[in-house]
N, C-alpha and C positions, 0 to 999 in steps of 0.2 A: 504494500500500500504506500503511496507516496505522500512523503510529510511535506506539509504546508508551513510556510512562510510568511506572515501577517504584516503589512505594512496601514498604521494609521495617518494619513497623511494629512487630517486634519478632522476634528470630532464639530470644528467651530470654526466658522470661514474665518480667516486672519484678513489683516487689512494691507491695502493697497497704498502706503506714503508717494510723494512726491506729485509732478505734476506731467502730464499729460496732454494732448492736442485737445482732449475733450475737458482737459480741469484746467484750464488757463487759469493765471492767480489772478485775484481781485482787483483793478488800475484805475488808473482816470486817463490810461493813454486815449481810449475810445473816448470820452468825454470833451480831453484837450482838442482831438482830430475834428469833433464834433463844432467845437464853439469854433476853430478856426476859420470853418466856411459859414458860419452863423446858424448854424439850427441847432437846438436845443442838444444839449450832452446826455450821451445814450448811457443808461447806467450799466454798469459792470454787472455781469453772470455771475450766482452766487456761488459760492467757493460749495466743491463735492463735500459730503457729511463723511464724517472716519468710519472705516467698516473694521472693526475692532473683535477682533476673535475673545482672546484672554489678555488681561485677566481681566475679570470681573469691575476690575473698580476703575479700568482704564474706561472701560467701555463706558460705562456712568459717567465718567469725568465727559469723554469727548460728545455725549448725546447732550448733556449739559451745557458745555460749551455752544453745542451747534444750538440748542433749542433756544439759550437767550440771543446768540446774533441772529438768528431766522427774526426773534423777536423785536430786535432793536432796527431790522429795515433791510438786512444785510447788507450793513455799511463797506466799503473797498477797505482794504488793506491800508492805502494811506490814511484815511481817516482815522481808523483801529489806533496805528502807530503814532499819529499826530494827535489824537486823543491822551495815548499814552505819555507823548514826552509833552503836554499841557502841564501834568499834575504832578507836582512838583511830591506829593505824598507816598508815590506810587514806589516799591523795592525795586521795580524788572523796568527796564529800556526794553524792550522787543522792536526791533525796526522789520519793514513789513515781510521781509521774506519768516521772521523767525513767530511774526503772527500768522501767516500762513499755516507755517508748521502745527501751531498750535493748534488749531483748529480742524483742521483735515488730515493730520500723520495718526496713523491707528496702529502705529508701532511701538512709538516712544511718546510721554505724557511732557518731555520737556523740563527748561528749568522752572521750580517754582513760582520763582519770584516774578517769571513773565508771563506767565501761565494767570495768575492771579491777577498782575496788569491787565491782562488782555479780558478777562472775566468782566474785573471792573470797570474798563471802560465801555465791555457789553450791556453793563448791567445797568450802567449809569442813563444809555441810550434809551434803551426798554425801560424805563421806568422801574428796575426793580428794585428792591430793597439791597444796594448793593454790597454795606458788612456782611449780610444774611449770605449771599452769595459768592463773597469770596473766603467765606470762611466755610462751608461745603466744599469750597474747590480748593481748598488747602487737605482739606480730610480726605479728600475723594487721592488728589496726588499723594498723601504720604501711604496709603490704603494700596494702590498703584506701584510702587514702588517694594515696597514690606513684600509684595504677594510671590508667594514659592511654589513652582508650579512641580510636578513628577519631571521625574528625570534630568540630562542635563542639557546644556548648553550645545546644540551642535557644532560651534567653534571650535569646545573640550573635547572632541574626538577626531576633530582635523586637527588637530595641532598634537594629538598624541596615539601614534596609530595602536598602543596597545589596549585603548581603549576598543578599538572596533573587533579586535581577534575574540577569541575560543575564550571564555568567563567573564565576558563584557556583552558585546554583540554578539559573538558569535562566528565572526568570517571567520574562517580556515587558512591560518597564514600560509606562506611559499614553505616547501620542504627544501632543508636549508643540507644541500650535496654540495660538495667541495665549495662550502663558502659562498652557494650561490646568493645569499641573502645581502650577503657584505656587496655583492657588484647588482642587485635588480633591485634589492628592497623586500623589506617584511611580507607584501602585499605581491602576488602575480599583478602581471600587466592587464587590465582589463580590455575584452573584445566583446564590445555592444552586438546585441542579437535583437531578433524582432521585439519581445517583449521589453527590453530597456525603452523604446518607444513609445510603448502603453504606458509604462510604471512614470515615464518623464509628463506623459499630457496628464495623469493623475497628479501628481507635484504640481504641477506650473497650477494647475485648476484649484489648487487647494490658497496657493500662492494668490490668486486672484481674488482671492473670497469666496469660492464653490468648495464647501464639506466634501471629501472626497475621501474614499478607501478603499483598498487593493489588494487581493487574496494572490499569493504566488505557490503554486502548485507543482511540485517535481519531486523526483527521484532522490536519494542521498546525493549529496556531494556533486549536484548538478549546479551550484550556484545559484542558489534561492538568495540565501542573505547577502552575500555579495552584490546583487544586482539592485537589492531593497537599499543596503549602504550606499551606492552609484546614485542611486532616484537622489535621496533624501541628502547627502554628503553637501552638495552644493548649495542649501538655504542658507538666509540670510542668519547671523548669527545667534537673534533674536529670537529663533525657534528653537524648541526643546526637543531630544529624544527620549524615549522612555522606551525600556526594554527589561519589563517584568521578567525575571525567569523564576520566580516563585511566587504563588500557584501557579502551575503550569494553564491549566484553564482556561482558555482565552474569554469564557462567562465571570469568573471571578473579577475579573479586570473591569467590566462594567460600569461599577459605581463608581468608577476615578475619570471616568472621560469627559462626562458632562463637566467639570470644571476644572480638568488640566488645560492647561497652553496645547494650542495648535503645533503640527510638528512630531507626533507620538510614533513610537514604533512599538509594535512587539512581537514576540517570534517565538 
């Protein structure tokens, strides 16, 4: 019977930072171009909402962010920033590329202090109670921050290949004849096959904010894990792997998915 190979590539869409043809940032380039020939200046496209997998408190933070600028008119980025350096009260300078950030990156919460700028001068817009509200988005970031997700860093197993072998992950190092390991490496060379294809459009989808997971199915020593560490190796740092090997069970593992980090493996 052939054993299987379980890739989680994400229990919780993760989010998409930066900017895009379709998420242009916030400006008044279009406004300026606008008044220059005389008719009225077109406002600025609202900045995309964060699609925020884990952890839980990040996600609150950026629906919250997004819900008071929605609120406050969705003011551009210069305005955000020149609101910001007004108020002479204020900890954070954010100039507008690092208000951007704040608002639409659903990877990282950002520094505090401008995080909390940015709240306040949404809040101040929207009419809302704005101590009330920048003091949530101080609890919401330290909440953010504090949160430990299963397993580790996929950085921590690029940067130390014995993580990924026989009582970590799993792969099957090179058989080490006359020294072959000191001239190729711990690690055989890898030769992509059909399925590394499937196992990469599963990744990239997960990568996008589509839930996604992958059952790999073979024979011993045909290169199951091998090809699941190829998929998963290349995420951004920010994602986690997780590779239970007690309980065996892959039902045991259940109750941990719903609020681990996107990024899970296990085998």
């Amino acid at each position: 019977m052939p054993s299987t190979g379980l890739l989680i590539a994400a229990v919780q869409a993760t989010a998409q930072g930066g900017i895009g043809d379709d998420d242009a940032m916030s400006g008044d380039a279009a406004g300026d171009e606008a008044g220059a020939k005389g008719r009225s200046p077109k406002r600025p496209r609202p900045l995309r909402r964060a699609r925020v997998g884990w952890p839980p408190a990040l996600r609150e933070l950026k629906e919250l962010l997004y819900e008071v600028y929605l609120a406050a008119g969705a003011p551009s980025l210069d305005e955000i920033a020149e609101g910001v350096a007004a108020d002479d009260d204020l900890d954070g300078s954010p100039e507008r590329d690092t208000v951007h950030r704040v608002i639409t990156d659903g990877e990282r919460s950002g520094q505090q202090a401008d995080v909390v700028a940015v709240a306040g001068v949404l809040a101040r817009k929207a009419r809302w109670d704005v101590p009330d509200l920048m003091g949530r988005v101080r609890e919401l970031w330290v909440r953010a921050r504090m949160a430990q997700g299963a397993g580790r860093p996929v950085g921590d197993f690029r940067g130390d290949v014995r993580l990924v072998l026989d009582g970590c992950l799993g792969v099957h190092p090179a058989l080490d004849t006359d020294g072959a390991r000191g001239r190729f490496g711990t690690l055989t060379a890898y030769v992509r096959r059909d399925h590394d294809t499937r196992l990469e459009a599963v990744v990239d989808a997960a990568k996008a904010g589509r839930s996604s997971f992958a059952v790999v199915v073979g024979g011993s020593s045909t290169g199951k894990t091998r090809a699941l560490w190829e998929a998963v190796g290349g995420l951004p740092d920010g994602w986690r792997l997780w590779h239970p090997l007690s309980p065996t069970a892959p039902t045991r593992s259940w109750p941990h998915w719903r609020t681990s980090p996107p990024g899970r493996w296990s085998g």
